[in-house]
C-alpha positions as CSV (number, residue, x, y, z in Angstrom):
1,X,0.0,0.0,0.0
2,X,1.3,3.8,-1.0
3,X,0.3,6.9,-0.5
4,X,-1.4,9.1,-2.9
5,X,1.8,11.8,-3.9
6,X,-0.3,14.6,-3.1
7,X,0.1,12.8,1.0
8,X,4.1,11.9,0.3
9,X,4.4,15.8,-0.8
10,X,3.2,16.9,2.6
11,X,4.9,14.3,4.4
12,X,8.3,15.6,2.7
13,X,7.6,19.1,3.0
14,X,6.7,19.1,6.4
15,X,9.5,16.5,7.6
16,X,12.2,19.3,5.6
17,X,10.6,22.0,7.5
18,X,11.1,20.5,10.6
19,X,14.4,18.6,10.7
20,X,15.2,15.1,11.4
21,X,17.0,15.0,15.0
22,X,13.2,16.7,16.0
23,X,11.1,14.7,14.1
24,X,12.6,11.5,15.2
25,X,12.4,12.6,19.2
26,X,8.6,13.1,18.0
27,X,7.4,10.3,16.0
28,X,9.2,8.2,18.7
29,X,6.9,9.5,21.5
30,X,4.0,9.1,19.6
31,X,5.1,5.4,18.4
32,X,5.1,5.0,22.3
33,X,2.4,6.1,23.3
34,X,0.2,4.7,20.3
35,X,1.3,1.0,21.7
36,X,0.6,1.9,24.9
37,X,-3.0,2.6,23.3
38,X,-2.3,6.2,24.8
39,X,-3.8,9.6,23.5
40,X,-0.8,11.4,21.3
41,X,1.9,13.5,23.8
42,X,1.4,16.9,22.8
43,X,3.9,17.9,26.1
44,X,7.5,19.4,24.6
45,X,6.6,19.0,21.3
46,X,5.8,22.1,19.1
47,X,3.0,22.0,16.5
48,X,5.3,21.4,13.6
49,X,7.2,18.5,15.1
50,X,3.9,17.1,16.5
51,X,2.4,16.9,12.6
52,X,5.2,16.0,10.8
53,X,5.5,12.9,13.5
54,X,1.9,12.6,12.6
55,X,2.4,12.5,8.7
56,X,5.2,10.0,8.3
57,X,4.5,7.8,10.8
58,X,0.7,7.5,11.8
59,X,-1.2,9.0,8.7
60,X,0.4,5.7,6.4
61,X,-0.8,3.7,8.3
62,X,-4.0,4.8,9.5
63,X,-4.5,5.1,5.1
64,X,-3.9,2.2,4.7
65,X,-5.9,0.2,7.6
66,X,-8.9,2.3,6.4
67,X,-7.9,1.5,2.7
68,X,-8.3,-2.0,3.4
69,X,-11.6,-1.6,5.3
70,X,-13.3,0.3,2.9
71,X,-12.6,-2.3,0.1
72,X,-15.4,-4.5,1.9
73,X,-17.8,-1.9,1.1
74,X,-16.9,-1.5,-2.6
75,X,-20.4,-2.4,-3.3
76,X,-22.2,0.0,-1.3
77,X,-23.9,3.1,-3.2
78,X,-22.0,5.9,-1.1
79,X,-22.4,9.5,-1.8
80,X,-21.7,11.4,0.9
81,X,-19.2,10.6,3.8
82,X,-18.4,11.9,7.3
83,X,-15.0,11.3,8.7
84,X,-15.1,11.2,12.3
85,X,-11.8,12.2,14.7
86,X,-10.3,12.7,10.8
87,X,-6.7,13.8,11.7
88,X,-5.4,15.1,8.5
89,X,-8.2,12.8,6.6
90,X,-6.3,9.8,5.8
91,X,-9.8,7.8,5.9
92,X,-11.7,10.3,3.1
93,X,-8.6,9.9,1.1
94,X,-8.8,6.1,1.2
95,X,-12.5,6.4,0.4
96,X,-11.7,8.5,-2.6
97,X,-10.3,4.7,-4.1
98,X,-13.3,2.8,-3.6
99,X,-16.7,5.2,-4.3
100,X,-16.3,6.8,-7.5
101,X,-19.8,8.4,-6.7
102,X,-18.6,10.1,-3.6
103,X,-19.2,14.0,-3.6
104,X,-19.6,15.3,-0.5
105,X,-16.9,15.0,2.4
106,X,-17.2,15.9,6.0
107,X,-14.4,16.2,8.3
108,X,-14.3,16.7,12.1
109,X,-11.5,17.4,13.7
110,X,-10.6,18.9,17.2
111,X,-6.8,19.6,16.0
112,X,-6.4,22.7,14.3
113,X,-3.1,22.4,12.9
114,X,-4.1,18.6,11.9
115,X,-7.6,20.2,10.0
116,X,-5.2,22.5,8.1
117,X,-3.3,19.2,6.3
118,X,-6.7,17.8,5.7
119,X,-7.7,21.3,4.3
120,X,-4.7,21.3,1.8
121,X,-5.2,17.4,0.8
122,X,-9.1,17.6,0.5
123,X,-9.6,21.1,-1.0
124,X,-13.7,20.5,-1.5
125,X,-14.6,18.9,1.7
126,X,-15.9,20.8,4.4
127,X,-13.9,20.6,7.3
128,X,-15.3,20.7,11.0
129,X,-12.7,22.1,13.6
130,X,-14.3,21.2,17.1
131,X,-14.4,18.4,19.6
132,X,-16.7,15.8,18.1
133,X,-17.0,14.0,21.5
134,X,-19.2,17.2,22.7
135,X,-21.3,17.5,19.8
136,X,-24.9,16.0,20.5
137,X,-25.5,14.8,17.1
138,X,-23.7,14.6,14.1
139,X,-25.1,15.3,10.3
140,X,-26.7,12.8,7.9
141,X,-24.0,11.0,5.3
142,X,-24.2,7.8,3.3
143,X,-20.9,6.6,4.9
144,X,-19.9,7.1,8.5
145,X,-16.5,6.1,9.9
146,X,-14.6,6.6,12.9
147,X,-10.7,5.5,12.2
148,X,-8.8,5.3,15.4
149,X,-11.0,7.5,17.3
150,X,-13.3,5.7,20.0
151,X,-10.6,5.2,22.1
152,X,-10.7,9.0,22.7
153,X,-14.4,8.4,24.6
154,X,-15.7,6.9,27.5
155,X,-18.9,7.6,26.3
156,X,-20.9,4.9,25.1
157,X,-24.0,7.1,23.5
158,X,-21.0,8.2,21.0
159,X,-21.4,4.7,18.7
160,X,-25.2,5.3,19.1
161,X,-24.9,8.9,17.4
162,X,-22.9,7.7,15.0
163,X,-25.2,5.0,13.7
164,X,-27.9,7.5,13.8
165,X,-26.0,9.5,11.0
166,X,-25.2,6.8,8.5
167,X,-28.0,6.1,6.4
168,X,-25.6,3.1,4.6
169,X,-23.2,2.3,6.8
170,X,-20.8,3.3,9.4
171,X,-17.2,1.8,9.8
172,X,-15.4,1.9,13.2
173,X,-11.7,1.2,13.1
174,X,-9.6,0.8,16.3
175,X,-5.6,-0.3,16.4
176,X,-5.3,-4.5,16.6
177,X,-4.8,-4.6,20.5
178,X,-6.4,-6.6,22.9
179,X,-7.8,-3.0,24.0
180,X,-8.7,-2.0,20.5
181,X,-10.6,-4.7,19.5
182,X,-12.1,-4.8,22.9
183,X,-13.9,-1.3,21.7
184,X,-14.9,-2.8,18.5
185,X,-16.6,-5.8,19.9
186,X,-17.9,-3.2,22.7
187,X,-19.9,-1.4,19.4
188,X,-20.4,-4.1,17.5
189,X,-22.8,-5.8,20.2
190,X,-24.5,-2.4,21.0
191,X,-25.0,-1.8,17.1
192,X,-26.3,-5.2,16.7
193,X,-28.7,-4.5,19.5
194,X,-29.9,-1.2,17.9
195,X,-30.9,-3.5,14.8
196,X,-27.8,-2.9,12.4
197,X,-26.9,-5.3,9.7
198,X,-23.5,-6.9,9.9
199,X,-21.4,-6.2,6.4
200,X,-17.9,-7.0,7.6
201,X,-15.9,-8.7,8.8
202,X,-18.0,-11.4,10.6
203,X,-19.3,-13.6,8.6
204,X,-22.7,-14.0,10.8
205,X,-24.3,-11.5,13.9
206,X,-23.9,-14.5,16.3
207,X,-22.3,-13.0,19.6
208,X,-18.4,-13.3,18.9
209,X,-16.7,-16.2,18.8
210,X,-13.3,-15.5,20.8
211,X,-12.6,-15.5,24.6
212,X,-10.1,-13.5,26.5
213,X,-7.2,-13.3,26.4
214,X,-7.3,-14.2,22.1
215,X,-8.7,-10.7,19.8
216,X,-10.0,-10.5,16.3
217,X,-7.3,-8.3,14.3
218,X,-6.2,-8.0,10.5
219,X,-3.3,-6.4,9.2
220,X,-2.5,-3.8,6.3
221,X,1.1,-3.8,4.7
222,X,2.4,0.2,4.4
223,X,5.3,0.7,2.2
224,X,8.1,2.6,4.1
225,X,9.7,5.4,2.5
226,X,13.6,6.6,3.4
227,X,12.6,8.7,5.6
228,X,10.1,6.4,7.3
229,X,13.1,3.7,7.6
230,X,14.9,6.1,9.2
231,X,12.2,7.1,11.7
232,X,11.6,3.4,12.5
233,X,15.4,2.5,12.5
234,X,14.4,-0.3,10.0
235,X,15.7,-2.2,7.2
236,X,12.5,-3.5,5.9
237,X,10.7,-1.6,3.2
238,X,7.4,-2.3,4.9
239,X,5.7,-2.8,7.8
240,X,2.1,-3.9,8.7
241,X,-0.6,-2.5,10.7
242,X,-2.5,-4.0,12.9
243,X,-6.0,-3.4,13.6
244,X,-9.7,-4.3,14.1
245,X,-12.6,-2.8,12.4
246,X,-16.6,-3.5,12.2
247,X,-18.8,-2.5,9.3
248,X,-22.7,-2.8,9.8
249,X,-25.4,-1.1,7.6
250,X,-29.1,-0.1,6.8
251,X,-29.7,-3.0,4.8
252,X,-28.6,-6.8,4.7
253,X,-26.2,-8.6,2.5
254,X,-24.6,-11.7,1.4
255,X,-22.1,-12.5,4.5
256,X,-18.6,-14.3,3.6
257,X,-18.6,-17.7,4.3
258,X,-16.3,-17.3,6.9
259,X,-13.6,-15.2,7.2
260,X,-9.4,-15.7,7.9
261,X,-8.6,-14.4,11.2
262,X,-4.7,-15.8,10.8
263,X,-2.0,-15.9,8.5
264,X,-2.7,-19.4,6.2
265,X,-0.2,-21.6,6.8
266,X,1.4,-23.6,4.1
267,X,2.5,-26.7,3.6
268,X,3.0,-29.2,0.6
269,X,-0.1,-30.1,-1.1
270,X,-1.9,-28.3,1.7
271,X,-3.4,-25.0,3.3
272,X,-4.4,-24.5,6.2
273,X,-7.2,-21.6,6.7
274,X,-7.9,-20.6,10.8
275,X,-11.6,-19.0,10.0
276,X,-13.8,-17.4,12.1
277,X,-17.4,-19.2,10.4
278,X,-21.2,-19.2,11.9
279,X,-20.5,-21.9,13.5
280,X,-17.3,-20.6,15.2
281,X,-13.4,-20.7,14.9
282,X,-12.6,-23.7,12.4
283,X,-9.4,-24.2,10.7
284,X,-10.1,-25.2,7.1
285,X,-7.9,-27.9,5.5
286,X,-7.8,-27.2,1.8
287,X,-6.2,-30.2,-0.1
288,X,-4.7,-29.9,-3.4
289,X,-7.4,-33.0,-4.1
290,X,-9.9,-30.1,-4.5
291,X,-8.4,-28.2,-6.9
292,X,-10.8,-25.0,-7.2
293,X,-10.7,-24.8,-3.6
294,X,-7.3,-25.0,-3.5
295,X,-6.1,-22.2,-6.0
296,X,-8.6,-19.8,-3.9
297,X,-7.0,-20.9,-0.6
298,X,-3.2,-20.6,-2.4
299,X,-4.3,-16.6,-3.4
300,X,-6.4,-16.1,0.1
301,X,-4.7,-13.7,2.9
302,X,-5.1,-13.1,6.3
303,X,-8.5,-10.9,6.7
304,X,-10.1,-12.3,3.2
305,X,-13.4,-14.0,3.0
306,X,-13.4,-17.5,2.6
307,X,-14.3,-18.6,-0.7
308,X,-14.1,-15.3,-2.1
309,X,-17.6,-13.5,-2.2
């Protein structure tokens, strides 16, 4: 997964302005605190640094979790979309590649230096600079999604508001911690309750499947640039990000069959598929015997449906 060069530009620009020895002191901080599923610091670091850490480090990633959300909604008539917690709209630019049809954008975001990249990046959306966690209720759209920002509430009437302004669907996206996906199972039996249809990535609305201390999580692959291998202090030219997402809607569709919760493991003449199905967590033994089932298990990845839909 890249970035769209209009994001790398800012991501260079910003980084130059900046410097490196600040940058890294910055995007190390925030790497910190992000595993420790902590808010951002914003203590010691100035505006500038805090964004640029923001850009190369967080904002790939954050693309391209929501990148590979969004795919599973391909199908979906969307229109209209409002990015919840946006940042600097990594989420409406990854919705940009999957609904052609998309017109209007709505962004909300409390950081005022963060709402000025999305400004530049997203010239015709309209973007919202206030605290979305006071805001009693939140506009109509198509397409609702809130990438990597329920773990800035305690409030649980937030996921309730939010599914009261999605007349398709609404997307919540957390990081692929035990925390993370704790929130996402947290709204996904609450949206359930309020009569939502499941779209992904469950392949039925049956209460969940996993126990404590195991977690439902998927991963995107970001390509690293120079500068993010120099951030990181990595060789590899990628990394993956880990997180966990729910997608319910207005109306009901065809469900996967099941869905791979695991890396398929390989061996000769046969793949092995851990799934989460309707029945439960089942690891699927696909023999090269059954040849059609066997070419879709050989191209299938971790987070795919299973067959494909």
């Amino acid at each position: 997964m890249q970035l769209p060069e209009c994001v790398r530009n800012a991501v260079d620009e910003r980084a130059a302005a900046v410097g490196f020895p600040q940058l890294r002191r910055a995007a190390q901080a925030m790497s910190t605190a992000y595993r420790q599923d902590h808010a951002a610091p914003t203590a010691g670091l100035l505006p500038a640094e805090r964004v640029a850490a923001y850009l190369a480090t967080r904002m790939p990633a954050t693309y391209a979790a929501a990148h590979a959300v969004l795919r599973e909604l391909e199908d979906c008539s969307i229109t209209s979309l409002l990015d919840v917690g946006a940042g600097a709209g990594a989420a409406s630019l990854a919705a940009q590649s999957w609904f052609p049809m998309l017109e209007a954008i709505t962004l909300i975001e409390r950081d005022s230096e963060l709402a000025g990249v999305a400004r530049d990046l997203l010239p015709k959306a309209q973007i919202r600079v206030e605290n979305f966690l006071r805001l009693a209720q939140f506009p109509p759209h198509d397409l609702v999604i809130a990438a990597y920002s329920l773990g800035e509430s305690r409030a649980p009437a937030l996921v309730e508001r939010l599914w009261r302004s999605a007349g398709v669907a609404l997307v919540i996206i957390e990081p692929g911690t035990p925390r993370g996906f704790a929130l996402v199972r947290e709204a996904r039996d609450s949206l359930l309750a309020a009569g939502a249809y499941m779209l992904a990535p469950c392949p039925a609305a049956t209460p969940c499947p996993l126990d404590d201390p195991d977690w439902c999580h998927f991963a995107a692959r970001v390509e690293r640039t120079s500068l993010h291998r120099r951030l990181k202090g990595g060789e590899l030219s990628y990394e993956d990000e880990k997180f966990s997402y729910i997608a319910v809607g207005r109306q009901p569709r065809h469900l996967a069959l099941s869905r791979i919760i695991r890396r398929p493991r390989h061996q000769p003449g046969l793949i092995t598929l851990e799934a989460c199905t309707p029945r439960g967590i089942e690891s699927l033994r696909v023999s090269k015997r059954d040849r059609e089932r066997f070419r879709a298990a050989r191209r299938a990845a971790w987070g795919d449906a299973f067959p494909p839909l």
